[in-house]
C-alpha positions as a Markdown table, in Angstrom:
| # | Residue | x | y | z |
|---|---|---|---|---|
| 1 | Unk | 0.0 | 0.0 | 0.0 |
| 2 | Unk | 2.7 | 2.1 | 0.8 |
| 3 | Unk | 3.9 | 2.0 | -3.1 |
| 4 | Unk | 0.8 | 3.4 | -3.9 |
| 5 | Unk | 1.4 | 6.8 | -2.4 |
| 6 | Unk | 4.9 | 6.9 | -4.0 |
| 7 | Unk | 2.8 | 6.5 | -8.0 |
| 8 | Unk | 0.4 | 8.8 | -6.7 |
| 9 | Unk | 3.6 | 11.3 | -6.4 |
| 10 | Unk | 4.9 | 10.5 | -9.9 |
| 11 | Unk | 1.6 | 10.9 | -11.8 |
| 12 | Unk | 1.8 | 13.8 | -10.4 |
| 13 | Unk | 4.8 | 14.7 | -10.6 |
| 14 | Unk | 4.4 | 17.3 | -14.1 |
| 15 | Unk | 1.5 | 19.0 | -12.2 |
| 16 | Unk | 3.4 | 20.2 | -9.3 |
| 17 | Unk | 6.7 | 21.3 | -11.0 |
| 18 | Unk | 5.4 | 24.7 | -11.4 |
| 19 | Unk | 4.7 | 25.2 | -7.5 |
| 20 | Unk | 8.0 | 23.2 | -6.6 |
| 21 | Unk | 10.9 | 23.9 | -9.7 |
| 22 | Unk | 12.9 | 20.8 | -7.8 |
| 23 | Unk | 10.2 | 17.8 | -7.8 |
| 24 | Unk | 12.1 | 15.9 | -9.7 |
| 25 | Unk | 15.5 | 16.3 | -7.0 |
| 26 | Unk | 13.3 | 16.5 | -4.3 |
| 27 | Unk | 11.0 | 13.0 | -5.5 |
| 28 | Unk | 14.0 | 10.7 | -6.2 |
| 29 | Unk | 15.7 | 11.5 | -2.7 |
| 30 | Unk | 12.4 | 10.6 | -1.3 |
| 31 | Unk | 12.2 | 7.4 | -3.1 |
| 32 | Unk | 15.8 | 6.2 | -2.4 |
| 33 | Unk | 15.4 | 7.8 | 1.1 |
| 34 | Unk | 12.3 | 5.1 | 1.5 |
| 35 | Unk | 14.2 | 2.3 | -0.3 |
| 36 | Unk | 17.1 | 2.4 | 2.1 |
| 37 | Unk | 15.0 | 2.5 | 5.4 |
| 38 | Unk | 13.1 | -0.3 | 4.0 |
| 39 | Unk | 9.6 | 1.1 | 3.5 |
| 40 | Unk | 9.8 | 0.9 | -0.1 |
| 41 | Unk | 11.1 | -3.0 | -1.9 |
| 42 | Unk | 14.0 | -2.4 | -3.9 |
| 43 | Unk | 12.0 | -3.8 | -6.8 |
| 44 | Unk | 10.0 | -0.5 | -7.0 |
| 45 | Unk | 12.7 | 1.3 | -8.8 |
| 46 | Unk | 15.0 | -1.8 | -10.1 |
| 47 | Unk | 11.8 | -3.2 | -12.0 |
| 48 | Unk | 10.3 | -0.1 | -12.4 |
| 49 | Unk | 8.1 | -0.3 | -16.1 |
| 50 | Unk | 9.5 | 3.3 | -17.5 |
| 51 | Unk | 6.5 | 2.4 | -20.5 |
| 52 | Unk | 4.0 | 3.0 | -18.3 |
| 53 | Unk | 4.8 | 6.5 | -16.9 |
| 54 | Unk | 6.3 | 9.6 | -18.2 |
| 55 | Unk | 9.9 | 11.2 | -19.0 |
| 56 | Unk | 10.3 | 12.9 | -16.1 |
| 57 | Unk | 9.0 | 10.0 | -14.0 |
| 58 | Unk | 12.0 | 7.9 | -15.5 |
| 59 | Unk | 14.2 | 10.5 | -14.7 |
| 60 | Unk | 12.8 | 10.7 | -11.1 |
| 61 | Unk | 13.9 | 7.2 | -10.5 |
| 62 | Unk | 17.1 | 7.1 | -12.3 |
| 63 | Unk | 17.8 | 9.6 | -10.2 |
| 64 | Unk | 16.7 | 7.3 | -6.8 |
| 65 | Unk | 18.7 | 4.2 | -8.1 |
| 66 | Unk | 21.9 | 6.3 | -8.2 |
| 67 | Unk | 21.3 | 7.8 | -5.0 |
| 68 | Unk | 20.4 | 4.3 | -3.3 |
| 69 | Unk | 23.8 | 2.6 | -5.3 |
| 70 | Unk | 25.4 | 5.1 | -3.7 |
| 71 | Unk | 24.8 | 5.6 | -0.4 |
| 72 | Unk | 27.9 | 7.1 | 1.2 |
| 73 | Unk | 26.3 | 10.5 | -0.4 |
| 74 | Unk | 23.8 | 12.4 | 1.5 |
| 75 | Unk | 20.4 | 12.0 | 1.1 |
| 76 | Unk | 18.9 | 14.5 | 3.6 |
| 77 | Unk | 20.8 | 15.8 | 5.9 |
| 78 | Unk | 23.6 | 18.5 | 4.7 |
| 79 | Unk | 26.1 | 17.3 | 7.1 |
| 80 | Unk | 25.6 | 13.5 | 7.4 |
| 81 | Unk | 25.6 | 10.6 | 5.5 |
| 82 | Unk | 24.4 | 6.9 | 6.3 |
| 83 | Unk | 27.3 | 5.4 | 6.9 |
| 84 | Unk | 28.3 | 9.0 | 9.3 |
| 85 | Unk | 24.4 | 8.0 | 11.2 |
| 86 | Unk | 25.8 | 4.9 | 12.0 |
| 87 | Unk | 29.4 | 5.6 | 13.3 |
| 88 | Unk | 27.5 | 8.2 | 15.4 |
| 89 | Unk | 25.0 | 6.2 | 16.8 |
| 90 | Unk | 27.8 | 3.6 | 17.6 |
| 91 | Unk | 29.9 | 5.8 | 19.5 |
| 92 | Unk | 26.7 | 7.2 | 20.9 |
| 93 | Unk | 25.3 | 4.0 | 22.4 |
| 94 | Unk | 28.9 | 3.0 | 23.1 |
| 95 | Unk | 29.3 | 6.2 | 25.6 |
| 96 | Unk | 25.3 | 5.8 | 27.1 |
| 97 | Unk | 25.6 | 1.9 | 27.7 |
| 98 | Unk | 29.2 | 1.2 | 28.8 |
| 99 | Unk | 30.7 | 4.3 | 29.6 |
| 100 | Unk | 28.5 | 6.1 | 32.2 |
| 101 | Unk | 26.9 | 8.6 | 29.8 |
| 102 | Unk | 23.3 | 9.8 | 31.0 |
| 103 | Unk | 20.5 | 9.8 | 28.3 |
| 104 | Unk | 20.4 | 13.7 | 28.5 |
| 105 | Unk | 24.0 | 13.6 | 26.9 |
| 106 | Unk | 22.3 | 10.8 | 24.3 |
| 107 | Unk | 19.5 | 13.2 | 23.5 |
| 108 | Unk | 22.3 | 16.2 | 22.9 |
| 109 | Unk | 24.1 | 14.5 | 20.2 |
| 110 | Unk | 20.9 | 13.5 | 18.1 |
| 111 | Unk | 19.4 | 16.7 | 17.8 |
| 112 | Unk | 21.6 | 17.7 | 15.6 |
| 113 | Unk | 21.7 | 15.2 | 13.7 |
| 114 | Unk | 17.6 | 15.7 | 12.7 |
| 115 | Unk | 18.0 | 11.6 | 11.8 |
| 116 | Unk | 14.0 | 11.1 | 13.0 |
| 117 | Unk | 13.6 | 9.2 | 10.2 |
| 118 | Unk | 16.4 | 6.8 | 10.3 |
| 119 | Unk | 15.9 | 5.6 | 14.2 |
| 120 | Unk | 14.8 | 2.3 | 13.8 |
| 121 | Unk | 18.8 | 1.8 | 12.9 |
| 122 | Unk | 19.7 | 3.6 | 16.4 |
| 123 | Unk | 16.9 | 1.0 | 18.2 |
| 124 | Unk | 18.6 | -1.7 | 16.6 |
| 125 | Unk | 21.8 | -1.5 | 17.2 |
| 126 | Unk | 20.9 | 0.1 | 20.6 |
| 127 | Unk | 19.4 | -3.6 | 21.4 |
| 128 | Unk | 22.2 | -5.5 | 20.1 |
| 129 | Unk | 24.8 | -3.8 | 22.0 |
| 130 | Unk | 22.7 | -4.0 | 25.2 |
| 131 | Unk | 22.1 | -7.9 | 24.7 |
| 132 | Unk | 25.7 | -8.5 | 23.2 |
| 133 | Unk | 27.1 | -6.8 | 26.6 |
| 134 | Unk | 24.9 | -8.5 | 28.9 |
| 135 | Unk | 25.1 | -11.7 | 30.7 |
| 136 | Unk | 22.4 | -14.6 | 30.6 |
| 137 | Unk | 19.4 | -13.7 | 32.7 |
| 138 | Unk | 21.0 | -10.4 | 33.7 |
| 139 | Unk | 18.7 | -7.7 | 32.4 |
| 140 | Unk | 20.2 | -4.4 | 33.6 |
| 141 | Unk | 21.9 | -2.9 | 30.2 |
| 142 | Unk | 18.3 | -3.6 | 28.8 |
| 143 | Unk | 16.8 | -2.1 | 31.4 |
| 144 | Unk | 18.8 | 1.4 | 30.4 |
| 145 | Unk | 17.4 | 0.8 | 26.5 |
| 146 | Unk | 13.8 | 1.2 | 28.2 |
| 147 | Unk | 15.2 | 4.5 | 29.7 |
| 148 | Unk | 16.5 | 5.5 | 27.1 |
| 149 | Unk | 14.0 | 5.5 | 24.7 |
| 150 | Unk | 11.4 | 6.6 | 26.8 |
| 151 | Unk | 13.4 | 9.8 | 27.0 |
| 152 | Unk | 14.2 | 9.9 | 23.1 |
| 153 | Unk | 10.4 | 9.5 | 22.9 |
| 154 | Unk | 9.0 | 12.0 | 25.3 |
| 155 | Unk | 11.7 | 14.6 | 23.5 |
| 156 | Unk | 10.1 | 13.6 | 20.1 |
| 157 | Unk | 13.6 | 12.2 | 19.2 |
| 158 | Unk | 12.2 | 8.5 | 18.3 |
| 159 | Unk | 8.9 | 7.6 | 16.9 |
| 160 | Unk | 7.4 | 4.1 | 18.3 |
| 161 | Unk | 7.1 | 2.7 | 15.1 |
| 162 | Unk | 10.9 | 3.5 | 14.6 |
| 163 | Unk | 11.4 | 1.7 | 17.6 |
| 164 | Unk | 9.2 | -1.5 | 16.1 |
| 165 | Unk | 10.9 | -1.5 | 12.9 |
| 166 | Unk | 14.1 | -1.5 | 14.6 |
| 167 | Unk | 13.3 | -4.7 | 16.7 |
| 168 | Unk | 11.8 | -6.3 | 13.8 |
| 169 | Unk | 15.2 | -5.5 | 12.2 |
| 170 | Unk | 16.8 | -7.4 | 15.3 |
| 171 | Unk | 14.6 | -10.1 | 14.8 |
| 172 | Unk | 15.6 | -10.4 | 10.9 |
| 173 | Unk | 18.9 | -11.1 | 12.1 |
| 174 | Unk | 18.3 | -13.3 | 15.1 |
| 175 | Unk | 20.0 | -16.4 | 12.9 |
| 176 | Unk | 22.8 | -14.7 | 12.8 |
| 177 | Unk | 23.3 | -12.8 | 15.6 |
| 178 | Unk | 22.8 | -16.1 | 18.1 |
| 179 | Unk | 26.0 | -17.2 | 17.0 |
| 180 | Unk | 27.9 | -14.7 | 18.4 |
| 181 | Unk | 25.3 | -14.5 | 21.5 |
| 182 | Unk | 23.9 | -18.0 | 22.2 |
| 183 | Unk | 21.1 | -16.0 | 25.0 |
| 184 | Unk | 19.7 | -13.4 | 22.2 |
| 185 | Unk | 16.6 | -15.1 | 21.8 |
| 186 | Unk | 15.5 | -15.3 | 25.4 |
| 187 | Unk | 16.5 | -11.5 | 25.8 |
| 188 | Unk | 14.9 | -10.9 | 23.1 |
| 189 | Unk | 11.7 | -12.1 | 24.2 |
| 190 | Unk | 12.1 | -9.8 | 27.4 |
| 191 | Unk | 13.1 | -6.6 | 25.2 |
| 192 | Unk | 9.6 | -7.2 | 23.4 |
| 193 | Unk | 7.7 | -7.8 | 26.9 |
| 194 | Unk | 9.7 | -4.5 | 28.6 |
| 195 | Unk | 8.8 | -2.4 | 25.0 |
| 196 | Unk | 5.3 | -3.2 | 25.4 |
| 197 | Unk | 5.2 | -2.6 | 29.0 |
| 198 | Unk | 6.7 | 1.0 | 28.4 |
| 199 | Unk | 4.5 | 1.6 | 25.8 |
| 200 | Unk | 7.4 | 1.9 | 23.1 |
| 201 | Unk | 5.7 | -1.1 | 21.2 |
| 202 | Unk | 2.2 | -2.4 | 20.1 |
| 203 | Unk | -0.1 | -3.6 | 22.2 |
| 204 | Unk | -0.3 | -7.2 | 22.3 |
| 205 | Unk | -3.4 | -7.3 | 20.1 |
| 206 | Unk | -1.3 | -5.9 | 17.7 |
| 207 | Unk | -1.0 | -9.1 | 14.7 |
| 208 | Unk | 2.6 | -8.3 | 14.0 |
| 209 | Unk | 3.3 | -8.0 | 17.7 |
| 210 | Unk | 2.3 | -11.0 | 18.8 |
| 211 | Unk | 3.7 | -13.2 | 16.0 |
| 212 | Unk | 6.9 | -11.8 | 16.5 |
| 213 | Unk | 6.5 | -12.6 | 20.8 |
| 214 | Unk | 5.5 | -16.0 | 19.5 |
| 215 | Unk | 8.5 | -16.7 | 16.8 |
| 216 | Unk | 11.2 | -15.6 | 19.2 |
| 217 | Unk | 9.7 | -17.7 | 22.0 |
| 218 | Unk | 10.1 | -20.5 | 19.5 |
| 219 | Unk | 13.4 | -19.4 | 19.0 |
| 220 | Unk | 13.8 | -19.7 | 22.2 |
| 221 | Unk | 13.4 | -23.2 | 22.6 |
| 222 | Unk | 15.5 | -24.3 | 20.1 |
């Protein structure tokens, strides 16, 4: 459904270049913006039917696959790439979770960054880190993620749906990451039950909620 809004955009696209002279610019940063984070399937510009839409709609999205093949350049942000957001939020949830840092200095750093949109990344790797430095059944550096981003989100620094994507991002790599970190599924399971206790997650009537609660229980118990 989400797609649908994007070829709303480029059919319209001709009628709003006389209000905004950079549509074109403006519309294939969107659409490689959306492709990075995820919202958008990289077959929406890689398999993109240039026959059924017009000249400047093919240039829209030559214009997006370049951007996304490249994503060392800015998309956004004047002062930061990608791969910049992520060294930054390493460093970031380095100082916060092992180095004594307070989520005030946390909330400092990211304003200026203006990287609302790219948070599910932070909540990611802020919940690997916390898992990775914990011990079995010890749920302290967790704990400090709850803090944390109930902070971010009371500042109107993180979005709960950032936060969702960014455990279903954990989740995607949960094969993966138990190698390194035999416990991650069972902390994982208590990062879900402490996100919806916080109100940083979907209520447990939520459909994509509970079948992630139930898959990394199964997990679990493997």
């Amino acid at each position: 459904a989400f797609s649908y809004a994007f070829d709303d955009l480029l059919l319209e696209a001709e009628n709003l270049l006389p209000e905004f002279p950079k549509i074109e610019e403006t519309l294939s940063k969107f659409i490689a913006r959306a492709t990075l984070d995820e919202c958008l399937p990289s077959s929406y510009i890689t398999e993109f039917d240039a026959y059924l839409y017009s000249k400047m709609n093919e240039r829209i999205i030559e214009g997006a696959i370049k951007l996304v093949r490249n994503p060392e350049e800015n998309i956004w942000n004047a002062a930061f790439s990608i791969n910049d957001l992520k060294i930054c939020f390493d460093k970031f949830i380095q100082a916060f979770l092992l180095e004594g840092e307070t989520p005030a200095y946390v909330e400092e750093k990211l304003k200026p960054l203006n990287c609302v949109f790219y948070m599910h990344e932070f909540s990611k790797k802020l919940f690997v880190k916390a898992i990775e430095k914990s011990k079995p059944c010890d749920i302290q550096k967790v704990e400090l993620c709850i803090q944390l981003l109930k902070e971010l989100k009371q500042k109107e620094l993180v979005k709960v749906s950032e936060i969702e994507k960014g455990y279903i991002k954990l989740f995607s790599q949960i094969d993966d990451l138990k190698l390194d970190i035999p416990y991650l599924p069972d902390m994982a399971v208590t990062l879900h039950n402490l996100l919806q206790k916080h109100k940083l997650f979907p209520e447990e009537n939520n459909p994509q909620s509970s079948q992630l609660a139930f898959m990394l229980s199964a997990q679990a118990h493997k």
